[in-house]
ZAZAVEX-173407 format. One record per residue (C-alpha): residue number from 1; y, x, z. Coordinates in Angstrom, 1 decimal. Layout:
<sites>
+------+--------+--------+--------+
: resi :  north :   east :     up :
+------+--------+--------+--------+
:  NUM :      Y :      X :      Z :
...
+------+--------+--------+--------+
</sites>
This chain:
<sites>
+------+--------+--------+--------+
: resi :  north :   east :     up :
+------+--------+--------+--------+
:    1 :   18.1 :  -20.1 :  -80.9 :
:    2 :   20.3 :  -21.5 :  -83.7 :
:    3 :   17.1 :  -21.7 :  -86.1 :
:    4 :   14.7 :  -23.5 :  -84.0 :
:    5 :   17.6 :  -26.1 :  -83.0 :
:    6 :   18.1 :  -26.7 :  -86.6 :
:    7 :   14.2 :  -26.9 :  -86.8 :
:    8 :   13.6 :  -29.4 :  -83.8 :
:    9 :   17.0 :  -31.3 :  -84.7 :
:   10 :   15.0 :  -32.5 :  -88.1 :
:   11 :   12.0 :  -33.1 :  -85.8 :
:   12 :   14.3 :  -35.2 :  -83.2 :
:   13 :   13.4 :  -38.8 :  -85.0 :
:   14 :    9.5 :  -38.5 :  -85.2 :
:   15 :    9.4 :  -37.2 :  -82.1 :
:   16 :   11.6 :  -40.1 :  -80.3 :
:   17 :    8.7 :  -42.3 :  -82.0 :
:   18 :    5.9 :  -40.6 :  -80.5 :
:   19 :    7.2 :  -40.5 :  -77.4 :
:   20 :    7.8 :  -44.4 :  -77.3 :
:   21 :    4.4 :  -44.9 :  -78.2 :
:   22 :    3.3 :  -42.6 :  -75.7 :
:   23 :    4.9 :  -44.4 :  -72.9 :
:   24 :    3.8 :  -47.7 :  -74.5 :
:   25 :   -0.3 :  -46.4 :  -74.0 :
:   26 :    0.1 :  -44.5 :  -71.3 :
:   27 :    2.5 :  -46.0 :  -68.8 :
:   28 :    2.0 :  -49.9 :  -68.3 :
:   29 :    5.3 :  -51.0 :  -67.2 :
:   30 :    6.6 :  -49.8 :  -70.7 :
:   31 :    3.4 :  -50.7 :  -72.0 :
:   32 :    4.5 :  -54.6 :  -71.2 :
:   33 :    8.0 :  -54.7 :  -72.3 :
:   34 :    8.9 :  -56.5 :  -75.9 :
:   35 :    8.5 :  -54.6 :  -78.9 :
:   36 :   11.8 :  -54.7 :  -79.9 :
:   37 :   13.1 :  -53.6 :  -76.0 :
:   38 :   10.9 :  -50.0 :  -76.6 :
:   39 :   12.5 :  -49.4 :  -80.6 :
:   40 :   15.5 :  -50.3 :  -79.1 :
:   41 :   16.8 :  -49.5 :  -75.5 :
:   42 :   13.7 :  -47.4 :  -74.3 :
:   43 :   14.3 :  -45.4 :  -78.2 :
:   44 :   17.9 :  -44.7 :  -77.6 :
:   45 :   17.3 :  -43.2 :  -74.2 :
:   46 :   14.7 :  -41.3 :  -75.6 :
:   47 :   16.7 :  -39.7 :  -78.4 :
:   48 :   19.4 :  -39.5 :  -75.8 :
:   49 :   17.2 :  -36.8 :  -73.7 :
:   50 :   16.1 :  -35.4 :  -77.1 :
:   51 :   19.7 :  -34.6 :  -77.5 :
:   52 :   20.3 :  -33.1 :  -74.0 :
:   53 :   17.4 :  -30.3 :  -74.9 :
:   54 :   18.5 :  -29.8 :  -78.7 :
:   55 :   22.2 :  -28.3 :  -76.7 :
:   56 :   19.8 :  -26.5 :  -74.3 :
:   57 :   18.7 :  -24.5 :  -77.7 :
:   58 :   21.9 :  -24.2 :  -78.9 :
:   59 :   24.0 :  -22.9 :  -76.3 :
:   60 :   22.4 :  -19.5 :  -75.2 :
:   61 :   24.9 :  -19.1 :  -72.1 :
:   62 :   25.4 :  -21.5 :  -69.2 :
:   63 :   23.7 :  -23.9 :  -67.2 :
:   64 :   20.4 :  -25.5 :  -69.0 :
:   65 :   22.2 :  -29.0 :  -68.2 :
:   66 :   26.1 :  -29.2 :  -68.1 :
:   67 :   28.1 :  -31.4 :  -65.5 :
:   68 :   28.4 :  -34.0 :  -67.6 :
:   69 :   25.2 :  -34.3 :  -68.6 :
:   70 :   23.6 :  -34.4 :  -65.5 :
:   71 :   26.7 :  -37.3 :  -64.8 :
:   72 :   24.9 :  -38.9 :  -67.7 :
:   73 :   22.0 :  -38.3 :  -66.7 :
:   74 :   22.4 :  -39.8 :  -62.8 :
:   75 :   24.3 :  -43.0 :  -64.9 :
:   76 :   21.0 :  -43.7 :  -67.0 :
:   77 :   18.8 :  -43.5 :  -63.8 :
:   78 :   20.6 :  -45.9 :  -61.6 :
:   79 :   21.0 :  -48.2 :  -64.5 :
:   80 :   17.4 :  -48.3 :  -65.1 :
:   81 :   16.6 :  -48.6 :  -61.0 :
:   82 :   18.9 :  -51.8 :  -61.4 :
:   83 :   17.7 :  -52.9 :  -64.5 :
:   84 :   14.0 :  -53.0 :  -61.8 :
:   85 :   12.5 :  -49.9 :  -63.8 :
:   86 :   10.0 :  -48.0 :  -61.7 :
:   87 :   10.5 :  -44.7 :  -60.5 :
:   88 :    7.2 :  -43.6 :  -61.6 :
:   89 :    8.0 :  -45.4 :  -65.0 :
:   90 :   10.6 :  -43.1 :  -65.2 :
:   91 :    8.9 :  -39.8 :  -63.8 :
:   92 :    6.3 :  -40.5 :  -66.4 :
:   93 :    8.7 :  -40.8 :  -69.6 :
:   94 :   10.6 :  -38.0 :  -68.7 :
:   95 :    7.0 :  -36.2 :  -68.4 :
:   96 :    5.2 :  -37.4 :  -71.2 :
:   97 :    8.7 :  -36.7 :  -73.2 :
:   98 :    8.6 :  -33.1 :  -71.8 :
:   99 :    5.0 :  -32.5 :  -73.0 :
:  100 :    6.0 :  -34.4 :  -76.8 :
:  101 :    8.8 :  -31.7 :  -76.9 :
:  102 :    6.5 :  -28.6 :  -76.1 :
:  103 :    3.9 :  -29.3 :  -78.2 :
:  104 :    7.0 :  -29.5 :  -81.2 :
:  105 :    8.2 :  -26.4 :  -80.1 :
:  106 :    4.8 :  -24.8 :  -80.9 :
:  107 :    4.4 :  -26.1 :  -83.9 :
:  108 :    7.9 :  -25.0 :  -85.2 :
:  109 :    8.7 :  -21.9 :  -83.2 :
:  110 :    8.4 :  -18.6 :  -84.1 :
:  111 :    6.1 :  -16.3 :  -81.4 :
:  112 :    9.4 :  -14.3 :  -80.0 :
:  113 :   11.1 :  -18.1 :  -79.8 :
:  114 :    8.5 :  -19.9 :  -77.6 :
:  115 :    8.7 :  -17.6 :  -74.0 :
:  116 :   12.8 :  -18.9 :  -74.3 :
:  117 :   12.1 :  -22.3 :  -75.5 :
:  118 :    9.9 :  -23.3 :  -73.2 :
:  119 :   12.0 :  -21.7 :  -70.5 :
:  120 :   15.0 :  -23.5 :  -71.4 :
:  121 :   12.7 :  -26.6 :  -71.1 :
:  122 :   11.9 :  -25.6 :  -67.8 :
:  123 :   14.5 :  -25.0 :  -66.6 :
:  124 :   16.3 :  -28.9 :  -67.7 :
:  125 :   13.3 :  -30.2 :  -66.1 :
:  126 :   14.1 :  -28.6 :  -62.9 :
:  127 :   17.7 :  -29.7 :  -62.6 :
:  128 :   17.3 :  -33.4 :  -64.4 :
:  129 :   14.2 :  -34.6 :  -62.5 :
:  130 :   15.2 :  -34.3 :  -58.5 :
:  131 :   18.7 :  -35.7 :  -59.7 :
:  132 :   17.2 :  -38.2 :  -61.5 :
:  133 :   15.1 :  -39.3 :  -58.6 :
:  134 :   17.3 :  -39.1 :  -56.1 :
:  135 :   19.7 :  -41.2 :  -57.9 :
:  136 :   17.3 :  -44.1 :  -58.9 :
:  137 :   16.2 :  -43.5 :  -54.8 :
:  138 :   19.7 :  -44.5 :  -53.9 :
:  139 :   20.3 :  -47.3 :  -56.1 :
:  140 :   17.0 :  -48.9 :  -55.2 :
:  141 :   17.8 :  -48.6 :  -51.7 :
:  142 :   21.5 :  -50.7 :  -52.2 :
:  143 :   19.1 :  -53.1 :  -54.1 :
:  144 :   16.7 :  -53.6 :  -51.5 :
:  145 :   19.5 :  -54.0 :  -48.7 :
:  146 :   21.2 :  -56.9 :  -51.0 :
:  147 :   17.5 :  -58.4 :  -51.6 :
:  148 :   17.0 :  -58.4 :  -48.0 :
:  149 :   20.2 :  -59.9 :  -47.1 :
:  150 :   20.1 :  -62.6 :  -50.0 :
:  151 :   16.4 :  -63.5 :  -48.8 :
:  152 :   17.2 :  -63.7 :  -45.4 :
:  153 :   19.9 :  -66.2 :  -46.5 :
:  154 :   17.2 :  -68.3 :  -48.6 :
:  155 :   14.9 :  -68.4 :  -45.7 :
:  156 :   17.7 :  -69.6 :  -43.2 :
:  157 :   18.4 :  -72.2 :  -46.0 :
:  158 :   14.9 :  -73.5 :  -46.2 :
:  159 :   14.2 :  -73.6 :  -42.4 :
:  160 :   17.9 :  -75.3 :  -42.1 :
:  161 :   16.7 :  -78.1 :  -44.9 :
:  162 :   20.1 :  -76.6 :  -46.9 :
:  163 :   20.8 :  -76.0 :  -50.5 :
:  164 :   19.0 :  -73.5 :  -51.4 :
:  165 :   18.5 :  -73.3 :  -55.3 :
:  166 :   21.8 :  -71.2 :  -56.2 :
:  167 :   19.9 :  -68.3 :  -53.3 :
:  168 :   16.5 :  -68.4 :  -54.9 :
:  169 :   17.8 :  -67.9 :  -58.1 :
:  170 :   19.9 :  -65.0 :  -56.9 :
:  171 :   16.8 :  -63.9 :  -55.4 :
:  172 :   14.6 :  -64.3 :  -58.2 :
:  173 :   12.0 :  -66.7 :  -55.9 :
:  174 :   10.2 :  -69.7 :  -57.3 :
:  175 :   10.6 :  -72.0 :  -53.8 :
:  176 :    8.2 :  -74.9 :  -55.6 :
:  177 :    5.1 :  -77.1 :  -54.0 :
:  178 :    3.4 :  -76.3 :  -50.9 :
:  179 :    4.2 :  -73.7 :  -47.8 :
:  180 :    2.7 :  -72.4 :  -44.7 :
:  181 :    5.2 :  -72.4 :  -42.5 :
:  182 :    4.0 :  -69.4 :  -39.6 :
:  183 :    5.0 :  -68.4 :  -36.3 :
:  184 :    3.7 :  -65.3 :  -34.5 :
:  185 :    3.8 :  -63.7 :  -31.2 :
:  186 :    3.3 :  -60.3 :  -30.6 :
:  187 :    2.7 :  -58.7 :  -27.3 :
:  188 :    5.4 :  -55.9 :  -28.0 :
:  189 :    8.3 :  -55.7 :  -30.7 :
:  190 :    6.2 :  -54.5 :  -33.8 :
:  191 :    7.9 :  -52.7 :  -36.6 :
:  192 :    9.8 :  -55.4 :  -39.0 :
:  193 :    8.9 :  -52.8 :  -42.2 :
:  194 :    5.3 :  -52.7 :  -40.8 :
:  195 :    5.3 :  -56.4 :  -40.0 :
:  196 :    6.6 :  -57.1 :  -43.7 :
:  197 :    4.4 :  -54.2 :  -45.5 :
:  198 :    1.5 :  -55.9 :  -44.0 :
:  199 :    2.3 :  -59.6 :  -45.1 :
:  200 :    3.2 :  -58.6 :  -48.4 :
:  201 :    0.0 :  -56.8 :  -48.8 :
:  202 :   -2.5 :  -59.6 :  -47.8 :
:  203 :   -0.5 :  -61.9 :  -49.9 :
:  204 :    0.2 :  -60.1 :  -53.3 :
:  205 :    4.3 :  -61.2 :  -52.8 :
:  206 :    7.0 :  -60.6 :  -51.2 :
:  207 :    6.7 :  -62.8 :  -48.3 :
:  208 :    9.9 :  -64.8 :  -46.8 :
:  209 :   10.2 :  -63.8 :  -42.9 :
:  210 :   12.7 :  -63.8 :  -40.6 :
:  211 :   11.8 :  -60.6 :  -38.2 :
:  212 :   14.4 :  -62.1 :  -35.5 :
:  213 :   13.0 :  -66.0 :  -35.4 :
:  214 :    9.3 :  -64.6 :  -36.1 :
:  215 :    8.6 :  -67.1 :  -38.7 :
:  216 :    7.5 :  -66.7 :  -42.1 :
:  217 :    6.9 :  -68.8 :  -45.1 :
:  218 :    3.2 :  -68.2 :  -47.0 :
:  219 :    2.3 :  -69.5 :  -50.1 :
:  220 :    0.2 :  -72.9 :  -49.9 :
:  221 :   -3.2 :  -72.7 :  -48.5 :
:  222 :   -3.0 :  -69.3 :  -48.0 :
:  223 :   -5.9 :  -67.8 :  -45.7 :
:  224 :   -3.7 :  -68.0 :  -42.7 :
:  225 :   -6.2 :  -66.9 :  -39.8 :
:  226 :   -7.1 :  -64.4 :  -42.5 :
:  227 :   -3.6 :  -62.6 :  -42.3 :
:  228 :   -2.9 :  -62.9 :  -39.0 :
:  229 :   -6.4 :  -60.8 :  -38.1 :
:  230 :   -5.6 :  -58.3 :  -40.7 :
:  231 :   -2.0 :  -58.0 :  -39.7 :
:  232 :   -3.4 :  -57.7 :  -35.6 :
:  233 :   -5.2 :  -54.3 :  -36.9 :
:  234 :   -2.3 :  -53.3 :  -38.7 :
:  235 :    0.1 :  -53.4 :  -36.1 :
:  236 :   -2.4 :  -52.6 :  -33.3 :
:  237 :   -2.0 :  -55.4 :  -31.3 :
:  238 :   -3.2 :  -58.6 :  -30.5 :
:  239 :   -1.0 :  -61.5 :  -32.6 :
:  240 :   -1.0 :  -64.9 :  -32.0 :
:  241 :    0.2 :  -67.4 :  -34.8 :
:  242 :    0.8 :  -71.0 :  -35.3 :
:  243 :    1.2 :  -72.7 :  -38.8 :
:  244 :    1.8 :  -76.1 :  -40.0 :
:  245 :    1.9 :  -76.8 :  -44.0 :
:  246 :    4.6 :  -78.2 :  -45.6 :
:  247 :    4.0 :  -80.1 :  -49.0 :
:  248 :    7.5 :  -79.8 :  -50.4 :
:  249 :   10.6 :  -77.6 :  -49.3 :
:  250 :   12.0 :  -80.7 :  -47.5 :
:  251 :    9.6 :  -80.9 :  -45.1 :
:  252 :    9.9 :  -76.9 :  -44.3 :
:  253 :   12.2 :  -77.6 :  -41.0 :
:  254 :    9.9 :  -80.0 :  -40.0 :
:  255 :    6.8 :  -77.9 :  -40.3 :
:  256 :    9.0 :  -74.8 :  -38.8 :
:  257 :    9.2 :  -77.1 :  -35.4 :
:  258 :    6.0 :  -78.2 :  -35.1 :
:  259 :    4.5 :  -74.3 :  -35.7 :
:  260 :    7.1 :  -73.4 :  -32.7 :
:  261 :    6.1 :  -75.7 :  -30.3 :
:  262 :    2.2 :  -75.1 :  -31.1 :
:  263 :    3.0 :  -71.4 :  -30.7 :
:  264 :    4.8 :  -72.5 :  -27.0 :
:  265 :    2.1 :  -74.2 :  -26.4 :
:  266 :   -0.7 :  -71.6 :  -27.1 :
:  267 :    1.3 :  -69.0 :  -25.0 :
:  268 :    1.8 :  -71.3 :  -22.3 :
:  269 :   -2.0 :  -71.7 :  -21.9 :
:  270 :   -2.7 :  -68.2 :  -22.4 :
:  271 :   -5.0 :  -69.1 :  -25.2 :
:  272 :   -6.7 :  -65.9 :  -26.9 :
:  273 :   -5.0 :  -64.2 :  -29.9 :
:  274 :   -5.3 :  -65.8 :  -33.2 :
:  275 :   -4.3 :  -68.5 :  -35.5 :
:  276 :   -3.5 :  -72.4 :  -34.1 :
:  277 :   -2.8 :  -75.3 :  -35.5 :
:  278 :   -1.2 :  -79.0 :  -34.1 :
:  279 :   -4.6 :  -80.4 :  -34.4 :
:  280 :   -6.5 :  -77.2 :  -32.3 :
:  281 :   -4.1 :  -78.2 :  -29.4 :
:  282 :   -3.6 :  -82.0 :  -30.0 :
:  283 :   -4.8 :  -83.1 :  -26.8 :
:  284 :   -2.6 :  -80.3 :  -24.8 :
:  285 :    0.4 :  -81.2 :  -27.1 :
:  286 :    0.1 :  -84.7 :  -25.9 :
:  287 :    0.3 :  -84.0 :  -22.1 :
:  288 :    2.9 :  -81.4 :  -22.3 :
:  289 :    5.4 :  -84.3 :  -22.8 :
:  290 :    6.8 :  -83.9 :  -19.3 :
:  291 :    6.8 :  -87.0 :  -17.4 :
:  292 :    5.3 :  -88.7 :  -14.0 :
:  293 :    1.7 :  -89.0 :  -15.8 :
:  294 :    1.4 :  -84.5 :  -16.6 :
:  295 :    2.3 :  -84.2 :  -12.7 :
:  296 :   -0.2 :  -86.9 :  -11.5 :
:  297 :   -3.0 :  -85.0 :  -13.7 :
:  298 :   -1.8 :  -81.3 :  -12.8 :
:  299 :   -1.9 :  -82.2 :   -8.8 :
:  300 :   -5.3 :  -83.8 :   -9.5 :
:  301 :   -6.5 :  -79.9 :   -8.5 :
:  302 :   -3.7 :  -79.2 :   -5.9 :
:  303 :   -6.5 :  -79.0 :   -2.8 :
:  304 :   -8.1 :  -76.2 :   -4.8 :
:  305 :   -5.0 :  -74.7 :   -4.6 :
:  306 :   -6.5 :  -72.6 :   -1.2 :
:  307 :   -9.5 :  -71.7 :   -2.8 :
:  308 :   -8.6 :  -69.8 :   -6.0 :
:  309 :  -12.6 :  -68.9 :   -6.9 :
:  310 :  -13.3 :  -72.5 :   -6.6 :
:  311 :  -10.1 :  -73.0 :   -9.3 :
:  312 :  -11.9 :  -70.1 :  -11.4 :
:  313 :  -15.6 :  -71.3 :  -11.5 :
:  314 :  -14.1 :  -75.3 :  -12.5 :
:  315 :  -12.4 :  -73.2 :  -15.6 :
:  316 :  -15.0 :  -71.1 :  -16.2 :
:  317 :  -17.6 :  -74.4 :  -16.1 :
:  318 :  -14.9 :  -75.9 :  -18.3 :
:  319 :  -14.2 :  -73.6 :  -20.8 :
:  320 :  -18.4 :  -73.2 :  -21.2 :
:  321 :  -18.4 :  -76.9 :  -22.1 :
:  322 :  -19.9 :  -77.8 :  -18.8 :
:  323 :  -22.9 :  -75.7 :  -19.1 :
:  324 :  -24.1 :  -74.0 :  -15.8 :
:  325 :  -26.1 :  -71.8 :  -17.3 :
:  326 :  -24.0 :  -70.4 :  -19.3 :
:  327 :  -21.0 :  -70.6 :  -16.7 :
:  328 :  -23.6 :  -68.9 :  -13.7 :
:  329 :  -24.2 :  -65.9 :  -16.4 :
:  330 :  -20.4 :  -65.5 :  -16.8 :
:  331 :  -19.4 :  -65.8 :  -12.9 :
:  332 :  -22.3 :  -63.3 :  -12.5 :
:  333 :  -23.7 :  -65.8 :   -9.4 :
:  334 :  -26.7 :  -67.7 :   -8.7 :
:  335 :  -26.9 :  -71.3 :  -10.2 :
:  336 :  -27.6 :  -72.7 :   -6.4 :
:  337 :  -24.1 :  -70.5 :   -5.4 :
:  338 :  -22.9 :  -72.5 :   -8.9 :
:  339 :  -24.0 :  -75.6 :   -7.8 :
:  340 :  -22.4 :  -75.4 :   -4.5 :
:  341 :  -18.9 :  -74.8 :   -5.9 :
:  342 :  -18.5 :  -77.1 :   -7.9 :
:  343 :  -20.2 :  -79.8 :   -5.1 :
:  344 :  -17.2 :  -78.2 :   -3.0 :
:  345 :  -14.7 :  -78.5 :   -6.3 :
:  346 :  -15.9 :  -82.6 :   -6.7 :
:  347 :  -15.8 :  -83.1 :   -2.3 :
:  348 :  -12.0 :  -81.4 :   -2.5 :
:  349 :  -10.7 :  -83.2 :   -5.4 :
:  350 :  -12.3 :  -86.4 :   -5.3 :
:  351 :  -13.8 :  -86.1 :   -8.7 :
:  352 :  -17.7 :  -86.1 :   -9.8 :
:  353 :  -18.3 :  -83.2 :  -12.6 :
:  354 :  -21.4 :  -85.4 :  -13.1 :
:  355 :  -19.4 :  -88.7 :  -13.7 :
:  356 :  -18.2 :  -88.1 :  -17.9 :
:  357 :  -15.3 :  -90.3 :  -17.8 :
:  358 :  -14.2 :  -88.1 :  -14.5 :
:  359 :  -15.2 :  -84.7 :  -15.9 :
:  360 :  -12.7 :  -85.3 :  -19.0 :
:  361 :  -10.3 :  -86.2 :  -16.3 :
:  362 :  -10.4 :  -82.6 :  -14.5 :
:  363 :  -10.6 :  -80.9 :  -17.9 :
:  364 :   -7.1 :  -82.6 :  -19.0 :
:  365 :   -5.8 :  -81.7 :  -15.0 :
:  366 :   -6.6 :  -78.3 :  -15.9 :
:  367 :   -4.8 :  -78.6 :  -19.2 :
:  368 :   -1.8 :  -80.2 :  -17.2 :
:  369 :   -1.6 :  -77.4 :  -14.4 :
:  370 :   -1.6 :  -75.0 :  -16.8 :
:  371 :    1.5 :  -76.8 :  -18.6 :
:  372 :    3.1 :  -77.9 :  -15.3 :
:  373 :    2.4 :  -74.7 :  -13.2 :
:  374 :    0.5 :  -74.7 :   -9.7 :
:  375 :    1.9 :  -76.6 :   -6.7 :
:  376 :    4.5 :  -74.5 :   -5.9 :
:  377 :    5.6 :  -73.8 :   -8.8 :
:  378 :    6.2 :  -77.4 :   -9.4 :
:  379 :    8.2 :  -77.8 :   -6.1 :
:  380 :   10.7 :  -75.2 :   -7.1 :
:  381 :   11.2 :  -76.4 :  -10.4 :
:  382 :   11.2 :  -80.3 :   -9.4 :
:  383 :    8.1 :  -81.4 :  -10.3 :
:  384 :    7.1 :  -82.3 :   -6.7 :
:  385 :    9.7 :  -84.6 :   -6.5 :
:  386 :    8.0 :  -86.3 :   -9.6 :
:  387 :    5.4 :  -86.3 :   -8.3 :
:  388 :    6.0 :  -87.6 :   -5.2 :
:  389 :    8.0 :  -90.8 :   -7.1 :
:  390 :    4.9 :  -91.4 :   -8.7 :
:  391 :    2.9 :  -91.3 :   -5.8 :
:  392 :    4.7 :  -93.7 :   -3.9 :
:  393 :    5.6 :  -96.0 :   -6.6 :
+------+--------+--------+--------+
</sites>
């Protein structure tokens, strides 16, 4: 083989150029770096390779790579995997390199020389590439552990109202203008990876969540009800979400609170899955301010208490915007057997459906019940008492 080394070792230059501007057209992370980073850097680890094969020829006997260059070899990988080079970038240098050097070797070998050279080829390939991979695997993975934590740490920053430039910087986010600060409930524990795949998927970036809080930062007027339908079919579930905006990263803990207590409000009321804001829940927001005035509304319905399908049929009639027909159709009765209900719902309670000002009255008690619990539920917890106060006063 010591004649066609000599012959590929004077082909060793043009080919480290053809190579480069191979990966440059064919691979687009190389095909976007600076000129002078591909003659430079991306050359010498070219002709570095090239010179890893040109032993191969030489040396008859032995391994097709040695120890230390496969050492080498392992070095350059994680150096590029920290340096943010994609694996595939990689995979397709080392594989549009490989194909360079073959079509060399047929130009310049002589027919007994080409069975051993391209076997010797071969055979590098197969000990260089799985190393090479597994190393850049492994130092992506230490990389994507200190991301994570240093992430974490800017997101605990921003919802804490800290410092937090020194952390972005470290983690290479732009934390500038507008936020949608969001808080989901999921009806079981979700993976975090499939949680965070889906996010960062919907919205192009890596998205800033906290798997543990359930809160998530999205960039400004992001499609929010959007996401949070497309991440309920990716995890398989139903997922409810709150979000308030926030215009500047001051306001972020701010925001955070008010998207938590819409969210504990929206569960509270067993509202149907999907995305809330303050304003979709301003009236219920309002009454859940405990006090003497949510008891007074919630035991507004305490005689129904005894007559649980008289309790349904007033939500039902509620929830259909006071429309019988449309309440009869759900209920699956008569309008007369609807009509009678709710004459039995206005004779317990006190209250005329057909008098407006009362009507919005028993839509807020319903509101209130469902924030306060039902009767009993308020005597355990104390809310009779209040009640009772508030009566007598």
């Amino acid at each position: 083989m010591s004649d066609l080394h000599a012959r590929m070792a004077a082909r060793v230059g043009d080919l480290t150029a053809v190579v480069v501007a191979r990966c440059a057209a064919e691979a687009p992370f190389y095909g976007a770096l600076p000129r002078a980073t591909l003659q430079g850097e991306v050359a010498r680890s070219i002709a570095a390779v090239h010179a890893l094969l040109l032993r191969a020829l030489r040396d008859g006997g032995g391994g097709p790579i040695g120890p230390g260059d496969l050492t080498r070899l392992i070095e350059w990988s994680a150096r590029r995997a920290e340096e943010r080079v994609p694996l595939e970038a990689v995979i397709a240098a080392y594989l549009i390199g490989a194909e360079v050097w073959w079509q060399t070797l047929t130009e310049v070998a002589e027919p007994g020389e080409l069975a051993g050279a391209g076997g010797k080829l071969l055979a590098c390939l197969h000990a260089a590439l799985p190393a090479v991979v597994l190393a850049h695997q492994n130092a992506q993975e230490d990389l994507h552990s200190e991301d994570k934590r240093v992430r974490r740490a800017l997101l605990g920053a921003l919802l804490a109202g800290q410092p937090y430039e020194e952390l972005a910087g470290v983690a290479r986010v732009a934390v500038v203008g507008e936020y949608e600060v969001v808080a989901f409930a999921f009806e079981s524990d979700p993976p975090s990876r499939l949680v965070q795949s889906s996010l960062d998927a919907f919205t192009g970036i890596p998205v800033l969540m906290d798997h543990v809080a359930r809160i998530a930062l999205l960039p400004g007027r992001s499609d929010v009800p959007g996401l949070v339908a497309r991440l309920g079919k990716d995890v398989g579930q139903p997922v409810r979400a709150a979000a308030a905006l926030s215009s500047v990263p001051a306001a972020i803990p701010s925001a955070a609170h008010e998207a938590g207590r819409v969210l504990d409000l929206v569960r509270r009321l067993g509202r149907p899955p999907g995305c809330y804001r303050l304003d979709d829940v301003l009236l219920e927001h309002q009454l859940a301010r405990p006090g003497d005035g949510l008891v007074r509304l919630a035991a507004k319905l305490d005689p129904l208490e005894e007559h649980p399908y008289l309790l349904e049929t007033l939500r039902v009639f509620v929830e259909r915007g006071l429309n019988r027909r449309q309440t009869a159709l759900e209920l699956c009765v008569h309008r007369n057997t609807l009509d009678y209900r709710l004459q039995r719902v206005s004779a317990l309670t006190g209250l005329d459906l057909a008098i407006p000002a009362q009507a919005r009255l028993i839509q807020a008690a319903l509101v209130a019940r469902d924030l306060a619990g039902p009767a009993d539920h308020r005597e355990v917890t104390g809310w009779q008492g209040s009640a009772g106060a508030a009566e007598s006063g």
